[in-house]
C-alpha positions in Angstrom: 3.4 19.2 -8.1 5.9 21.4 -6.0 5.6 21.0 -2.3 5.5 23.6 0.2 8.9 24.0 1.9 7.9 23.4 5.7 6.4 19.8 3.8 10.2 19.3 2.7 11.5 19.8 6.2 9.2 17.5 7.7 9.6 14.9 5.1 13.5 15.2 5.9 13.1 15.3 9.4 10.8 12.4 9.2 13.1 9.9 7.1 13.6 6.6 8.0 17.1 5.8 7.2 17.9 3.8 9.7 17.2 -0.8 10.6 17.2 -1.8 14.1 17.6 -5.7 13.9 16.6 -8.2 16.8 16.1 -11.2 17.9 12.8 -12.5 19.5 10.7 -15.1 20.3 8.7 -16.5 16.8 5.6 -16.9 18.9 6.1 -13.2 20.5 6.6 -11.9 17.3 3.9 -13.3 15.6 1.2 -12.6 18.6 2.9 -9.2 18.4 2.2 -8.9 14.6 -1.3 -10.6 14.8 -2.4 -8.0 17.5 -1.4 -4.8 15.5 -2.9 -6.1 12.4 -6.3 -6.6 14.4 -5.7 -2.5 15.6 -5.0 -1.4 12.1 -1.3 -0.5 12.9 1.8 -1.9 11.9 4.4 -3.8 14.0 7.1 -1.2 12.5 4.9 2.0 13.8 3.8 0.4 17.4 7.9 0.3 18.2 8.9 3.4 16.8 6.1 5.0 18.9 7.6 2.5 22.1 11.1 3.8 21.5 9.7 7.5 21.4 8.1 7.5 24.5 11.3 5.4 26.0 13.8 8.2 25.2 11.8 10.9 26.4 10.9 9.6 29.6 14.6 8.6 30.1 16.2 12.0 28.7 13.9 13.7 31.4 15.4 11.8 34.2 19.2 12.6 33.0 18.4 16.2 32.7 
């Protein structure tokens, strides 16, 4: 199957090639885990989208 090229870009631009590693509370983590499991949504996604919104409200106010 060939993909269209504007799939290609967005598969580049869309790698994850990248671990954040930190340290947390088990309990936390595991409530944490629990919670997006119960909303059909992973743990990995739920920060990613956190971090998102993080930079782009705080790349605003530095502008």
């Amino acid at each position: 199957m060939v993909r269209p090229v504007a799939d290609e870009r967005r598969a580049k631009k869309n790698k994850k090639d990248s671990q954040l590693v930190i340290r947390l509370n088990r309990e936390l983590r595991d409530r944490f885990v629990d919670l997006c499991e119960e909303l059909d949504t992973s743990a990995a996604r739920e920060l990613r989208g956190f971090m998102k919104d993080f930079v782009r409200k705080h790349e605003d106010k530095q502008k």
